[in-house]
Each structure stands twice: as structure tokens, then as C-alpha cells.
N, C-alpha and C positions, 0 to 999 in steps of 0.2 A: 724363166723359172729356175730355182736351187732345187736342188736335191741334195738333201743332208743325211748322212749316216753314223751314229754314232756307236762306238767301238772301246771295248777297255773295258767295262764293268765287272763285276764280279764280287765274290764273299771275302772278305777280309778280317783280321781282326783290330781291336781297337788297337790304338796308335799304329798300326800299319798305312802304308801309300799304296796309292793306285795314280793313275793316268788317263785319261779318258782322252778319245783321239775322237773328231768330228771332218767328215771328210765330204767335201763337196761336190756336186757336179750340175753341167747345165750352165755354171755360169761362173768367171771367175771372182773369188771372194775378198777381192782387193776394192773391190766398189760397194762394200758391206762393212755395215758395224756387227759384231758378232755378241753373242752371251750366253750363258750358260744357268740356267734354270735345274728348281729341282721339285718335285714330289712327292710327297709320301702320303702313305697311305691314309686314308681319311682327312687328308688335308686339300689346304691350294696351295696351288703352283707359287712355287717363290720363285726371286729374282736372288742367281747364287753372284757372279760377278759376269763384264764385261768387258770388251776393249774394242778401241776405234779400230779405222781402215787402216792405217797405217803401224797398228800396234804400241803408237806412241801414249796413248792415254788407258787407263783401265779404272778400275771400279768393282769394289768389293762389298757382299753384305756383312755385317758386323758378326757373324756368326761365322766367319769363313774365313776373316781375314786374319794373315797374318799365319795360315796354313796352308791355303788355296791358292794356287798361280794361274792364271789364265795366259794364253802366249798362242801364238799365231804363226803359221809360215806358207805365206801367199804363196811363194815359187812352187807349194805342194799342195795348198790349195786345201789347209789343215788347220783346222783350232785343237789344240789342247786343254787341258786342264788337268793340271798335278794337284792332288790331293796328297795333304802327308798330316797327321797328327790324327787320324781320321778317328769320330767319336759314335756311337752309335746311335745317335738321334743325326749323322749324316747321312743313314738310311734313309733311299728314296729312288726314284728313277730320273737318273738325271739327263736332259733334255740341251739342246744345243740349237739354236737361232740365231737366226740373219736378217739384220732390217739395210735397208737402203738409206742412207742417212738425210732424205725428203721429208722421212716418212718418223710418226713416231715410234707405233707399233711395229712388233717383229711380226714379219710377214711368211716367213719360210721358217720352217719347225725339222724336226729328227721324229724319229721315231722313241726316240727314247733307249737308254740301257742301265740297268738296273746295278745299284751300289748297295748288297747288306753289307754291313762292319756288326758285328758279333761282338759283345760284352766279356 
């Protein structure tokens, strides 16, 4: 099993960054693909970007890229994600998963931590 905890959220205003830090435990996350999902309210769940076990490939949604960094650091056992340009339909709670790369689905979830950006 993972146990995921996500960290960094908070109120920001438009064009400001944040960081969002996903911190594992239970099992090391070098044998996982990672991603980062988001929320908002009266919506579903989107798929915001991802990146392999190795950190060498990633993947971004069209709505993110190009502001959004996704980056990873086994030895701490840590996904980040740098937000910068941030907009305020980036409001949401954004969610951090782990799949096993057998598997399709993400199997281990966060709890979730909340991004408003203010107008």
C-alpha cells in the first residue's frame, strides 16, 4: 500500500505560483507512475499532468501546459508540482496519484488540498 499526502495549497492571486508537494509513504515511489488531478466544484475529476518512474517522460493537459511543471524526487520520496501563471478557473482541489505501471488505473489517491486563485 501508498499512502499519499498532499501539501502546498492555499489562496493565491491570479498570476501568482504555488507548489504543491505529494509526499509518500508505505512504499517507495520509484516503482510508480505519478499524476496530478484536479476538481472543482460541480465538476469531474480531471487529469492535470503526469510523469514516469523515472521522471524521464511527462504529460500535460492542454489547459496547464506550459505553466504547470510536474517533477519528482525518489531519494525523498516526493512529487511536486509548480504552478505559476495560475488563473482562476485553476480553482479546485488538487489530488496527487500513484499507479503501478501493470496497471492502467491509478490505484492510490491523496486526500486532496485545496488551490483558490482569486480574480
Amino acid at each position: 500500500q501508498v499512502q499519499l499526502v498532499e501539501s502546498g495549497g492555499g489562496l493565491v492571486q491570479a498570476g501568482g505560483s504555488l507548489r504543491l508537494s505529494c509526499a509518500a509513504s508505505g512504499r517507495t515511489l520509484s516503482g510508480y507512475d505519478m499524476a496530478w488531478f484536479r476538481q472543482a466544484p460541480g465538476k469531474e475529476r480531471e487529469f492535470v499532468t503526469a510523469i514516469s518512474r523515472s521522471g524521464g517522460t511527462t504529460g500535460y493537459a492542454d489547459s496547464v501546459k506550459g505553466r504547470f511543471t510536474i517533477s519528482r524526487d525518489n531519494a525523498k520520496n516526493t512529487v511536486y508540482l509548480r504552478m505559476n501563471s495560475l488563473k482562476p478557473e485553476d480553482t479546485a482541489v488538487y489530488y496527487c496519484a500513484a499507479r503501478d505501471p501493470s496497471y492502467t488505473d491509478y490505484s492510490y489517491w491523496g486526500q486532496g488540498t485545496q488551490v483558490t486563485v482569486s480574480s
